[in-house]
C-alpha positions in Angstrom: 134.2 144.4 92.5 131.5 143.2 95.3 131.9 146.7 97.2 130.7 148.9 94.1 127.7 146.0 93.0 126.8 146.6 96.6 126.7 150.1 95.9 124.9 150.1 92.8 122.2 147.7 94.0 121.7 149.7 97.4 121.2 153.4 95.0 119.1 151.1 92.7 116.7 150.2 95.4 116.8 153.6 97.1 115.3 154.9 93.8 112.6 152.4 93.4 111.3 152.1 97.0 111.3 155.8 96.6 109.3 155.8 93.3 107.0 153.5 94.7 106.4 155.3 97.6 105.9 158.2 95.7 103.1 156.7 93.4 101.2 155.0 96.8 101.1 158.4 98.0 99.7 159.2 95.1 97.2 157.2 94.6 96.5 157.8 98.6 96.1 161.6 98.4 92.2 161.7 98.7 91.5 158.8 101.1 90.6 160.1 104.4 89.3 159.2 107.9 85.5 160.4 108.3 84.7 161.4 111.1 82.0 158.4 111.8 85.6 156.3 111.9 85.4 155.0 108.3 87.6 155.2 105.7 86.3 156.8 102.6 87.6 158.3 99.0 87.0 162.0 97.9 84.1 160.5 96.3 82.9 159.1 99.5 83.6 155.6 98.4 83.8 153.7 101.6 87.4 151.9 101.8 87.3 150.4 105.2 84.3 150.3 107.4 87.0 150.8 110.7 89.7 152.8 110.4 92.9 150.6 111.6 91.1 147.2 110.6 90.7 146.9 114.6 89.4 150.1 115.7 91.8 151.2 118.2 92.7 154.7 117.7 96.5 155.2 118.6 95.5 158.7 120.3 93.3 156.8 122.8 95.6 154.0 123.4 98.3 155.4 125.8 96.7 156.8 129.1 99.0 159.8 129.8 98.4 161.2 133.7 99.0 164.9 134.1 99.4 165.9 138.1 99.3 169.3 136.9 95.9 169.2 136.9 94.6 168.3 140.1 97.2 170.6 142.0 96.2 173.1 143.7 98.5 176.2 144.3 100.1 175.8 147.7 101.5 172.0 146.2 102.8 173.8 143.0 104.6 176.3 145.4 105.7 173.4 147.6 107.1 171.6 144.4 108.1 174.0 141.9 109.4 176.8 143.5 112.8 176.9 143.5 112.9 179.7 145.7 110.8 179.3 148.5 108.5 182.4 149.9 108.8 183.8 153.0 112.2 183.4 153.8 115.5 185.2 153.8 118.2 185.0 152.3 120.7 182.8 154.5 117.6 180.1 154.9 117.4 179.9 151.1 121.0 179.6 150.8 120.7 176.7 152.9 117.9 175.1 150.8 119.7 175.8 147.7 122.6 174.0 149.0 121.2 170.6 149.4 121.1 170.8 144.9 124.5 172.7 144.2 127.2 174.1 145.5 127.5 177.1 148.0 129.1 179.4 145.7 126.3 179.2 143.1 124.0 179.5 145.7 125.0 182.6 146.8 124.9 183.6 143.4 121.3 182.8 142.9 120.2 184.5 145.9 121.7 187.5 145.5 121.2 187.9 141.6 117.7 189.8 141.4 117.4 188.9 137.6 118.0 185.1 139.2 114.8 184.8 141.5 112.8 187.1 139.1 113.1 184.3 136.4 112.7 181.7 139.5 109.5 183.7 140.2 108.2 183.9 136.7 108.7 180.4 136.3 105.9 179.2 139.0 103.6 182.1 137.6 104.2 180.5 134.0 103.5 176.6 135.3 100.3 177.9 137.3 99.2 180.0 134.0 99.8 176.5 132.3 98.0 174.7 134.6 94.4 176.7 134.2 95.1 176.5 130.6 95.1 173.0 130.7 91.7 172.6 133.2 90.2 175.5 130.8 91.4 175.3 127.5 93.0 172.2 126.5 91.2 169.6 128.7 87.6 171.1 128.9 85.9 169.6 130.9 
């Protein structure tokens, strides 16, 4: 008997914390951040003077450090590529086979669809980078 009042009270709750989320949502719905950091109504009716009670904006919080940035494109070569330029093929072997086996290296080397996607990956993370000084991160 315990097992099924245990279900019972578990869907019973489920359905009320659900309906009362649903009505503070509700009631929520037109309460906004401004963009002066208060907290106002629809009918700009100020609800808190600082947004978070403390005024620490979670998206300024965290200090994320992108070394993207501040590459430049000889140290993205030197750390990205996979397939070094300016060598041939037995010396790339050689490098590949410090990472895999020599089988699969081989493979890689010789497999022009391989190093094409090897090569368009650098070109993609040095497109990505200039996005990021240009677009994203300005200034």
């Amino acid at each position: 008997m315990g097992g099924r009042e245990g279900l019972i009270d578990t869907a019973v709750k489920t359905a009320e914390t659900g309906y009362i989320q649903r009505r503070l949502i509700k009631a929520l719905e037109d309460v906004m951040v401004k963009y002066d950091g208060t907290v106002r109504t629809s009918k700009n009716q100020v609800i808190q003077f600082l947004y978070g009670e403390d005024g620490m904006a979670g998206e300024h919080i965290e200090d994320l450090k992108i070394p993207l940035i501040n590459m430049d494109n000889q140290t993205i070569e030197d750390k990205c590529n996979f397939l070094p330029v300016n060598k041939n093929i037995s010396e790339l072997e050689q490098i590949l086979t410090k990472c895999m086996n020599n089988e699969t290296a081989r493979l890689i080397v010789q497999d022009a669809t391989v190093t094409f996607k090897l090569k368009e990956e650098v070109s993609q993370i040095l497109k990505d980078r200039e996005d990021l000084r240009s677009v994203i991160l300005k200034g």
